[in-house]
Phi, psi and omega in degrees: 000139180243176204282035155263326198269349187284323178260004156308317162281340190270017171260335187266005180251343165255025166253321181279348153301316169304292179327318172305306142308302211300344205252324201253010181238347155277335187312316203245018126280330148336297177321283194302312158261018126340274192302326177302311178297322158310293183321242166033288173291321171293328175304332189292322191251037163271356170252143175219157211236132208166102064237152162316116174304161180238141167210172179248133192227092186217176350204145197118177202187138152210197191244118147325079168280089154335154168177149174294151160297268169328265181349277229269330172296318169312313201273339194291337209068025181246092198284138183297142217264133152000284185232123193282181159175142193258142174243135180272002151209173191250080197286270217255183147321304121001285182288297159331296195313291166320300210289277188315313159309340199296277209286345183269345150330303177266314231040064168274112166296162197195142184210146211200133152293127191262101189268358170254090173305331168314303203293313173234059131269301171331307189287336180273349161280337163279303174287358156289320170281358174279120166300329189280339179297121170249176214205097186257179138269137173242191169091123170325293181310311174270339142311295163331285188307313172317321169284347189270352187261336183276344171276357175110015203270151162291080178229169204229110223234098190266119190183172199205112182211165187270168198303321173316276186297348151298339182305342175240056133245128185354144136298116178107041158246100154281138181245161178245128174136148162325099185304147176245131161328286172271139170276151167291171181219120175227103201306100178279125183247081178312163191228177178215169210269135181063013177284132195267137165219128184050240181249016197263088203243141183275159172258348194212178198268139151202197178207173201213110172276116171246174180220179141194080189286154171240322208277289188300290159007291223277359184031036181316337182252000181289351145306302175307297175334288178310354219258297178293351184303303206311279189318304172356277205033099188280137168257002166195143192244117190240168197237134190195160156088011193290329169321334171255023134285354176282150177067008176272158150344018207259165202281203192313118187077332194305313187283292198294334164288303183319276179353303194298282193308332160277002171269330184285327182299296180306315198287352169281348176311150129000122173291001191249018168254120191292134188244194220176114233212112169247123154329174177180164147274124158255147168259339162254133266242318180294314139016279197268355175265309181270013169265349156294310186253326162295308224241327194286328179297347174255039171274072181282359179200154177235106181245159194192149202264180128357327185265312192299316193284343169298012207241311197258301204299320199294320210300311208308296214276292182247018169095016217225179188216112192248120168270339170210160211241148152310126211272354177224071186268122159344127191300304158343316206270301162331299162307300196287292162347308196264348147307305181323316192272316161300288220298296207278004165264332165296326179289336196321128163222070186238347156288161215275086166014255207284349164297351212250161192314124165226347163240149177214098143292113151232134208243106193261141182301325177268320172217192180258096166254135167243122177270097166248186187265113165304338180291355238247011167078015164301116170254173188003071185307317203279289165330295158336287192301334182285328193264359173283315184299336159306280185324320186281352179281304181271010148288317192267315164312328216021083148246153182269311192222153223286133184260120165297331183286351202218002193228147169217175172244155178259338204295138161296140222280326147229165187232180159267147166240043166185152185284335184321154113314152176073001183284160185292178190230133194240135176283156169240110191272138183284294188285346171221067176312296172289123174250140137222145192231144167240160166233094180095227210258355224240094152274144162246163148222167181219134167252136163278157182259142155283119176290097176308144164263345184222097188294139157272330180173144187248343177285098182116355193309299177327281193309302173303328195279316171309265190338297190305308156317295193292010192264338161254030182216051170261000000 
């Protein structure tokens, strides 16, 4: 025989080995993640929601346009930029450019004001002509309410929208506020992981939101909204959409009289009524400084993503606004964070007694943590966390139900649960996903996430996922 037919068989006798491994190392990861998703679903359904909740939702509202991102800058003429650099609202084209590299960059989300309305009007009229553009309701506040309604909760939705967008909201979502003619519009420009602008490649799938909103600033509907609370009688009030007050236009004071009147609306609540604070990106500092003084101390839970608690952790610990983040932060690093950011909110002592911070959700692309006050009537933490931790494979897949096959976990196999030395190591068990532990006074768990590979959409993510946690631990 000769030696071409000697290495002819040995190239087909170690390709059918590699195949061989390659088939019994999908196996026994399918195995693996098989056994997480059961798991995962039996913590979700040890808890059940009964009686239906009543919660209350606000406030604003708008209409979404998805769109690739790279494509529409392309059609734009809006060439990837030299050098990236970030603005905390946006005038031009320029600017516009730098600002989406600052974050497409990190694979960061960003949401920014567009004060040259000519412009985005120009972009929103080229993306109303695309068949690839899809078209939600947006806006914090009518997600949540919609995931809080598809979960069985009864609820009531203070926003000011035209009547055509209500038509795409949940049954059993009442809403309150003057219907508006025109809807804000707020442009989602998705990215997909490694996807290239230029010399510019993302690490990870996110999207980068502009506006140039009227309505909404303006918290237009928390008159109505307040009006309607009394009949409601809501057993938990969440708060959302406050971001886009950063960086508007408002004249003297304007942003601290709103604010004010929404600090009256929380601290007039009940104590037993739970409030609920969704986190957002700011970018301005006077922002997070009065939101810090109106609106968090009367807060008993919070939720927020990988990028927003390094944001809130920089203002707390040195005083400063940290605009971006790891876009895959270490579990350990996360945990230390959000003590740090409970203890010193808990501590606050511009809060409110029964008012004051007792949950802290943050919601990471790899996994879920939650934190409460054992004292603070925060229920089914360990639940909570698996369905939040769900929720985000089938929002982002858009599914009802988890494809194994389309999914990976990014989590280390084990974690720290501090950055300390000598800190404990939590194992990551197939058969037990959710860890949870207390410290003190203080419980956590932590869940992985299945990570979707065939994203549908990333814009709500938060919001569905945030919502999908608190519903079951009112």
């Amino acid at each position: 025989m000769s030696l071409f037919k000697y290495g002819s068989i040995l190239s087909m006798v170690i390709l059918f080995i590699a195949i061989y491994f390659k088939r019994n190392q999908d196996t026994e990861l399918r195995g693996q993640l098989d056994s997480v998703l059961n798991s995962l679903r039996k913590a979700e359904h040890k808890a059940k929601l009964h009686p239906r909740p009543r919660v209350a939702i606000g406030l604003g509202a708008c209409l979404d346009g998805v769109i690739d991102a790279v494509p529409l800058l392309e059609e734009l003429n809006i060439e990837p930029p030299p050098e990236v650099k970030h603005y905390g609202s946006i005038e031009g084209k320029k600017e516009l450019s730098e600002t989406f590299a600052f974050f497409f960059s990190k694979g960061a989300a960003g949401e920014r004001y567009l004060h040259d309305k000519a412009l985005f009007e120009d972009v929103l009229k080229l993306v109303e002509k695309k068949p690839s553009a899809a078209w939600y309701i947006g806006g914090n506040a009518p997600a949540m309410a919609n995931r809080l309604a598809k979960e069985g909760c009864e609820v009531l939705l203070g926003g000011r929208m035209s009547q055509k967008l209500r038509g795409q909201l949940q049954e059993g979502v009442k809403v309150v506020g003057t219907p508006l003619e025109k809807d804000d519009v707020h442009l989602i420009m998705e990215y997909k992981t490694g996807e290239v602008w230029g010399k510019y490649k993302t690490p990870r799938a996110n999207r980068f939101i502009v506006h140039s909103d009227s309505s909404n600033p303006m918290l237009e509907s928390l008159d109505e909204f307040r009006e309607e609370l009394g009949a409601f009688k809501p057993q938990a009030v969440v708060i959302g959409g406050l971001q886009m007050m950063d960086n508007f236009p408002f004249r003297e004071e304007e942003r601290q009289s709103r604010l004010l009147e929404l600090q009256k609306l929380m601290v007039g609540l009940s104590p037993d009524i739970k409030t609920h604070f969704e986190f957002a990106s700011f970018a301005e500092e006077q922002m997070l400084r009065d939101l810090l003084q109106y609106i968090i101390p009367y807060s008993n839970s919070i939720g927020m993503n990988e990028q927003e608690l390094p944001n809130l952790y920089s203002l707390l610990n040195y005083g400063n606004v940290s605009l971006l983040a790891d876009p895959y932060p270490r579990t350990a690093t996360i945990l230390d964070q959000m003590r740090f950011v409970f203890n010193s909110l808990r501590n606050d002592p511009n809060a409110e007694g029964e008012k004051r911070l007792s949950r802290l959700h943050v919601h990471t692309l790899a996994f879920q943590a939650i934190m409460t006050a054992k004292d603070s009537g925060w229920k089914n933490t360990m639940s909570a966390t698996a369905k939040a931790a769900l929720t985000a494979n089938r929002y982002v897949c858009g599914t009802s139900k988890v494809d194994v096959t389309k999914s990976r976990i990014i989590m280390d196999e084990s974690f720290s649960i501090s950055e300390e030395a000598g800190s404990e190591r939590m194992p990551f068990r197939n058969d037990r996903p959710v860890s949870c532990w207390d410290e003190g006074e203080v419980a956590i768990c932590v869940a992985p996430v299945l990570v979707c590979t065939d994203i549908n959409m990333t814009a709500g993510g938060g919001d569905n996922v945030s919502s999908a946690g608190l519903v079951l631990q009112i």
